[in-house]
Backbone as ProteinMPNN parsed JSONL, in Angstrom:
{"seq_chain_A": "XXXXXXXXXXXXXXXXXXXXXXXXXXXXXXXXXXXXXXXXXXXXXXXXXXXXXXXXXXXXXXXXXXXXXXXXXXX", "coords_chain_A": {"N_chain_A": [[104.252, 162.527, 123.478], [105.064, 164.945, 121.192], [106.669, 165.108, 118.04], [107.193, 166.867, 116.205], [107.338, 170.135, 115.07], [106.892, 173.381, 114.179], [107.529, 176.231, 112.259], [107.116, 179.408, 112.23], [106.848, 182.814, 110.407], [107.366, 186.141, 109.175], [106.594, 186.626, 106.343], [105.629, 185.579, 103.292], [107.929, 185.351, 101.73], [110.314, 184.865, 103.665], [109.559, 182.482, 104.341], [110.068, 181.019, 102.318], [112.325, 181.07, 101.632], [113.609, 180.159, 104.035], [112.616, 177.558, 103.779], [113.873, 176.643, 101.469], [116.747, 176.33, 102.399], [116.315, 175.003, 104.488], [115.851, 172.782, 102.902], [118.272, 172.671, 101.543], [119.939, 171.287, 103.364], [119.56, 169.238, 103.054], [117.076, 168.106, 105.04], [114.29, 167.051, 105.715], [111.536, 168.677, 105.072], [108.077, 170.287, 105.655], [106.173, 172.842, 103.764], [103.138, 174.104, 105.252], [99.777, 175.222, 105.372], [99.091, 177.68, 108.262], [98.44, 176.47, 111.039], [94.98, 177.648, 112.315], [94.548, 177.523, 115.082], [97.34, 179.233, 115.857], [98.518, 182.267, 115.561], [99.82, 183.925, 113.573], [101.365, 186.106, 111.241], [102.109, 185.491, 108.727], [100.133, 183.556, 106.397], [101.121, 180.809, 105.615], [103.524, 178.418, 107.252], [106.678, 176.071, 108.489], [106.543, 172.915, 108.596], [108.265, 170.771, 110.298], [110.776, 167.711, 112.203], [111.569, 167.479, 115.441], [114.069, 166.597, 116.041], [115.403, 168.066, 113.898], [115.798, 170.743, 115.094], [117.782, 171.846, 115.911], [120.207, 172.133, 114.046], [118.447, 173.409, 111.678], [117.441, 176.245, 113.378], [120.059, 177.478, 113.828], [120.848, 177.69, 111.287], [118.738, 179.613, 109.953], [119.261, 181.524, 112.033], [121.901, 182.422, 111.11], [121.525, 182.826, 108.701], [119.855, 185.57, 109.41], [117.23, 185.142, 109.345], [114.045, 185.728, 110.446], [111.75, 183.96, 112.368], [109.465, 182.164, 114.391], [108.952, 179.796, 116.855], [106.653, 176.68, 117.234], [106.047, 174.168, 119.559], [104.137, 172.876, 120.32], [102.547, 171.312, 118.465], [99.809, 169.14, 117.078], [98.768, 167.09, 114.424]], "CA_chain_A": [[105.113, 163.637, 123.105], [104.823, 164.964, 119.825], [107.914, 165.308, 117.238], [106.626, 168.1, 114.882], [107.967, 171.694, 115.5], [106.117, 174.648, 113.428], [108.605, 177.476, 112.556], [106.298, 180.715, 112.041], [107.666, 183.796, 109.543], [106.523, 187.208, 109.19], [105.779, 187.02, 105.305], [105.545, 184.596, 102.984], [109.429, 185.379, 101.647], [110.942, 184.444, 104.724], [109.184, 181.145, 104.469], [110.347, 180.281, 101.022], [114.19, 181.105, 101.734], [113.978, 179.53, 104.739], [112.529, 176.098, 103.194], [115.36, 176.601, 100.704], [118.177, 176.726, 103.441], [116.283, 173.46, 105.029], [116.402, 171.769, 101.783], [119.494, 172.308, 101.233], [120.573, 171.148, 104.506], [119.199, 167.599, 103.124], [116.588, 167.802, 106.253], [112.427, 166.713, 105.091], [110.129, 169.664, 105.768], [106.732, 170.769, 104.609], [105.362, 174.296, 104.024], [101.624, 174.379, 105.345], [99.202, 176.59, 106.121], [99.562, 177.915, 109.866], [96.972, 175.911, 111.651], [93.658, 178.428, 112.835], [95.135, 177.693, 115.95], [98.182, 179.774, 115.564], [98.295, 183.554, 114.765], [101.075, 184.518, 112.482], [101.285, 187.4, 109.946], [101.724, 184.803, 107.361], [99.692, 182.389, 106.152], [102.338, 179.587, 105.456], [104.639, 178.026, 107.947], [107.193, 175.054, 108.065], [106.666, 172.181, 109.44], [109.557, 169.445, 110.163], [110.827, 167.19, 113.112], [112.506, 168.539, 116.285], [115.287, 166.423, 115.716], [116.627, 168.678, 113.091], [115.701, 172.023, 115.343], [119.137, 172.652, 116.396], [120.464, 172.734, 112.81], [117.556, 174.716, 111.476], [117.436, 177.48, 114.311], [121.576, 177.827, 113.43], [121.061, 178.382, 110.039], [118.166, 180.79, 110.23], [119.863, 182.827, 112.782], [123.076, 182.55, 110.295], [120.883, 183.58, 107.258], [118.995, 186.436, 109.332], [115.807, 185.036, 108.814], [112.973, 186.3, 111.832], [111.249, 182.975, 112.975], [109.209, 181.538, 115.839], [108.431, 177.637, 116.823], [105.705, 176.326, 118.278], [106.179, 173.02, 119.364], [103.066, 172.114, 120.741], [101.561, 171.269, 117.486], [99.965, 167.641, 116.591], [97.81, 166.877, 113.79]], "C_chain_A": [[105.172, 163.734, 121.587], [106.058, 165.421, 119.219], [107.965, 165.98, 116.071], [106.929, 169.145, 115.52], [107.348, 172.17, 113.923], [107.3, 176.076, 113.432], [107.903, 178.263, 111.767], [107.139, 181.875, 111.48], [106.644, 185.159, 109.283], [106.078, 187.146, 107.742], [106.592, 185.786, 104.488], [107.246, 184.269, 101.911], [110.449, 185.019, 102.19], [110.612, 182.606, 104.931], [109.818, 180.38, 103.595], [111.821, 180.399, 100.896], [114.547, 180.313, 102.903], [113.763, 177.81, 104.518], [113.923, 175.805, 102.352], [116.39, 176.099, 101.09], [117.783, 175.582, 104.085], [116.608, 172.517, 104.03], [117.293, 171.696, 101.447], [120.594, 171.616, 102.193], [119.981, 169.607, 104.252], [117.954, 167.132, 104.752], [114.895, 168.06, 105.642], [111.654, 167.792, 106.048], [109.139, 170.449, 104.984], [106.207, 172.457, 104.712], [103.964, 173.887, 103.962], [101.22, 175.389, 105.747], [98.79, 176.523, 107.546], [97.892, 177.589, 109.912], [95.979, 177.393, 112.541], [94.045, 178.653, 114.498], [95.804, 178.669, 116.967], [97.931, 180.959, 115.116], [99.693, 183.389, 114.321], [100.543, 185.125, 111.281], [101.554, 186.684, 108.853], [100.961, 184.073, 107.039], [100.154, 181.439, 106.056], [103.375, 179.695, 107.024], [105.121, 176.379, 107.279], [106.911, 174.499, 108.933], [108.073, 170.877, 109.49], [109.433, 168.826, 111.809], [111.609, 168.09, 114.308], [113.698, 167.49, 116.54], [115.951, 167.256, 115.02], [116.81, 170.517, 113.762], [116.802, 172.786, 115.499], [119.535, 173.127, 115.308], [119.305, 173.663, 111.946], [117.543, 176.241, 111.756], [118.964, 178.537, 114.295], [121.427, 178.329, 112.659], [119.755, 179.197, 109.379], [118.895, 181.935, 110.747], [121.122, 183.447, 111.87], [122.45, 183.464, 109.24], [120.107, 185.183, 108.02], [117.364, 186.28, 108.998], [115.341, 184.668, 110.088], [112.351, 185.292, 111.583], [110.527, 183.002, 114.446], [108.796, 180.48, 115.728], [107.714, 177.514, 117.102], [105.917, 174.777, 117.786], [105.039, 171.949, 119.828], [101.889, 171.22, 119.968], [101.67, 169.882, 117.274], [98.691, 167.782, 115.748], [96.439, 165.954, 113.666]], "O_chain_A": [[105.306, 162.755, 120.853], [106.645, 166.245, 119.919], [108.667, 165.711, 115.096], [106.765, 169.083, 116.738], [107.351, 171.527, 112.873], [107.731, 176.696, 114.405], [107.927, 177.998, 110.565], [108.225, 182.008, 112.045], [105.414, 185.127, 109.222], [104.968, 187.672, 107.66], [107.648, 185.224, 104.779], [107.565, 183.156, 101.492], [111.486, 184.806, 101.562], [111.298, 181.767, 105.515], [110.155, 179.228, 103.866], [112.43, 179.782, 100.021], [115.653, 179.774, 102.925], [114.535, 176.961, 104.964], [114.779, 174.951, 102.579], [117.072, 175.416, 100.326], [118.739, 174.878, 104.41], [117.434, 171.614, 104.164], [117.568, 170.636, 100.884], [121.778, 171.429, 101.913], [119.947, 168.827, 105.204], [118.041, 166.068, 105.364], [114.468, 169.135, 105.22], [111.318, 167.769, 107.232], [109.326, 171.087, 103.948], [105.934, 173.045, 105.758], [103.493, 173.402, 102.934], [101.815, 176.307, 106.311], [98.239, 175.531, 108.025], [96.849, 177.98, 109.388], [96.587, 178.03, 113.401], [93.878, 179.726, 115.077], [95.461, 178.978, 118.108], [97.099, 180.992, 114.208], [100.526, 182.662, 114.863], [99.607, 184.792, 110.554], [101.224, 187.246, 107.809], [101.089, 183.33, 108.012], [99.389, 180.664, 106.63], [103.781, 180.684, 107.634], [104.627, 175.704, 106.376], [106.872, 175.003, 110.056], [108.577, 170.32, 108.515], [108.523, 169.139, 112.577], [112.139, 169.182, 114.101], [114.328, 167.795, 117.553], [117.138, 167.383, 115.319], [117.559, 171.36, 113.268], [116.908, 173.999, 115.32], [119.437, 174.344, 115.15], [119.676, 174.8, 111.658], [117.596, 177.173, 110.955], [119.076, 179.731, 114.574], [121.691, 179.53, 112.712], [119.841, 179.396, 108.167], [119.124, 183.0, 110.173], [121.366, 184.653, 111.843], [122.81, 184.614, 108.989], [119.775, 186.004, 107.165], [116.567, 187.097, 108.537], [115.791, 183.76, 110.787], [112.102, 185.277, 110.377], [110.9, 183.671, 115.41], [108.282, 180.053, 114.693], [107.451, 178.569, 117.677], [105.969, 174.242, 116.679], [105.011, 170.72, 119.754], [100.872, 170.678, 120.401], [102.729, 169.256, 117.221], [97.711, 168.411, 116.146], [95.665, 166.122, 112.725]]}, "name": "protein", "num_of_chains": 1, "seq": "XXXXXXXXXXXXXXXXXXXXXXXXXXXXXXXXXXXXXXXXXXXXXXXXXXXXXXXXXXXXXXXXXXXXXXXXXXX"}
């Protein structure tokens, strides 16, 4: 079982406010580029653990910021 969650953004603005709003939430997550895999209209997504998904997915929805997960992702 893998413990990486991918949270997908329509443009690369949404990515960089939403890293913001994780970092400030004291919770470790990386912006990469959305694996070939994956379609998304951006190039960048976040990656982090799905321990912190609950608080994440809160304070997205709080901020208004359009997301999707994919949790199937392992490197």
């Amino acid at each position: 079982m893998d413990n990486n969650i991918l949270y997908l953004f329509n443009n690369t603005r949404a990515v960089i406010l939403a890293h913001k709003a994780i970092r400030q939430m004291n919770l470790k997550s990386l912006i990469i580029p959305v694996p070939r895999s994956i379609s998304s209209q951006c190039g960048m997504c976040i990656e982090t653990t799905k321990i912190n998904e609950i608080d994440i997915d809160t304070t997205l929805e709080e901020l208004n910021i359009a997301f999707k997960k994919y949790s199937g992702y392992s490197k």
